[in-house]
N, C-alpha and C positions, 0 to 999 in steps of 0.2 A: 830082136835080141831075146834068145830065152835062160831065163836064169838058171835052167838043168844044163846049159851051155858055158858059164860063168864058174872062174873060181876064186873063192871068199876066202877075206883071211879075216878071222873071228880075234877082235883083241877084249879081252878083261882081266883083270888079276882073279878074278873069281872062276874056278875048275868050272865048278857048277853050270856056270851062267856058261860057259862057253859052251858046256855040253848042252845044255838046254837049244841055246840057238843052233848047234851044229846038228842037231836034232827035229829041228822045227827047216832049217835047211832042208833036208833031207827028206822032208814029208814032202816039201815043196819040190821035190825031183831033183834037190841039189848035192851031189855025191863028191863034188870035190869044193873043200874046205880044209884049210889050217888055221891054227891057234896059234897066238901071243899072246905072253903073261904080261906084257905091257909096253909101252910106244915105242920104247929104246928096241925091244926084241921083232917089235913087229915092223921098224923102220928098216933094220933090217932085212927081214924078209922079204921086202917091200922091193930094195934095191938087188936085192940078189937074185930074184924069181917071179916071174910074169905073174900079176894075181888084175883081175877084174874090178870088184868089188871089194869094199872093208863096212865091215861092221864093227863098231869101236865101243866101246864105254868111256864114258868122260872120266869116274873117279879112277885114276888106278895110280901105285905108288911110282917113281923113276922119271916116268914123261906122262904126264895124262890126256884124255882123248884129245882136247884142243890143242895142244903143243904137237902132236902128233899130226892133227890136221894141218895145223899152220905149216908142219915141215914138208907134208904130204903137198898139199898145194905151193910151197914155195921151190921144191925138185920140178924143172926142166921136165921130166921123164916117167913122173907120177903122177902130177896136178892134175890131169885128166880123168883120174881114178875116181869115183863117190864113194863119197863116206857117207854110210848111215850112223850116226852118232845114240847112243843106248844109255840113259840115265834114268837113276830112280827117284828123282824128283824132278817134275817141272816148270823148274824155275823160268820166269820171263826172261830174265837175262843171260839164262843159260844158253834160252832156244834166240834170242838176238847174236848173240856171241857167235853159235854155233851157223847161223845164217851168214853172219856178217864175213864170218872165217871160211866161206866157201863148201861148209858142210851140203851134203845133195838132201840130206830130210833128218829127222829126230822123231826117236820111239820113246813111250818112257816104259821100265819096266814095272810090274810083270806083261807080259802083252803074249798074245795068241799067234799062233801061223796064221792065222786070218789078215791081222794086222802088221805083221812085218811081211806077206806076201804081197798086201798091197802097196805097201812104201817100196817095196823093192821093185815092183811091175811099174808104178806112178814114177821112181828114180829114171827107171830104163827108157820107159817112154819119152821122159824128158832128154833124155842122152840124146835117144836117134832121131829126137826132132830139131840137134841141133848140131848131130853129125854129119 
């Protein structure tokens, strides 16, 4: 599986940070990616349109990354999807939480395409070793 293959949906309330990741995507040969401003809009998306991959941030206002997970893993028709979960502190209980809720790995930010191509190559591997 290669992740210029895959298509991402970028969730943060933050413009920025989406552009940042959709950017560091994109170095990593990955040309298709969308954005949500937060869980509610990207749960949506989710069920409307085939997406691969989610990159989330935990803080966001409406539904935040873990509520988002939990509804992601609890559909029938998504739970198969990984979440890499994107937080600026990390907290122990955050990255248990985020394990515990079926999250596939955790970044914290700011972090390099170095580090989030590895978490996404180690997420994949993990997939098709258990597809």
């Amino acid at each position: 599986m290669n992740p210029s293959d895959l298509k991402f949906l970028i969730v943060d309330d933050f413009s920025t940070m989406r552009r940042i990741v959709r950017g560091l995507l994109k170095e990593m040969g990955c040309n298709n990616a969308d954005e949500a401003e937060d869980g509610v809009v990207a749960l949506n998306m989710l069920r409307a349109s085939k997406y691969d991959f989610v990159v989330s941030d935990i803080n966001m206002p409406n539904m935040n990354g873990f509520d988002l997970l939990k509804a992601v893993k609890a559909d029938g028709s998504l739970k198969h999807l990984p979440v890499l979960m994107v937080t600026a502190e990390a907290r122990k209980e955050d990255i248990v939480l985020a394990a515990q809720s079926g999250a596939a790995g955790y970044i914290v930010k700011p972090f390099t395409k170095a580090t989030l191509e590895e978490k996404v190559q180690k997420i994949l591997q993990k997939l098709a070793a258990t597809a």
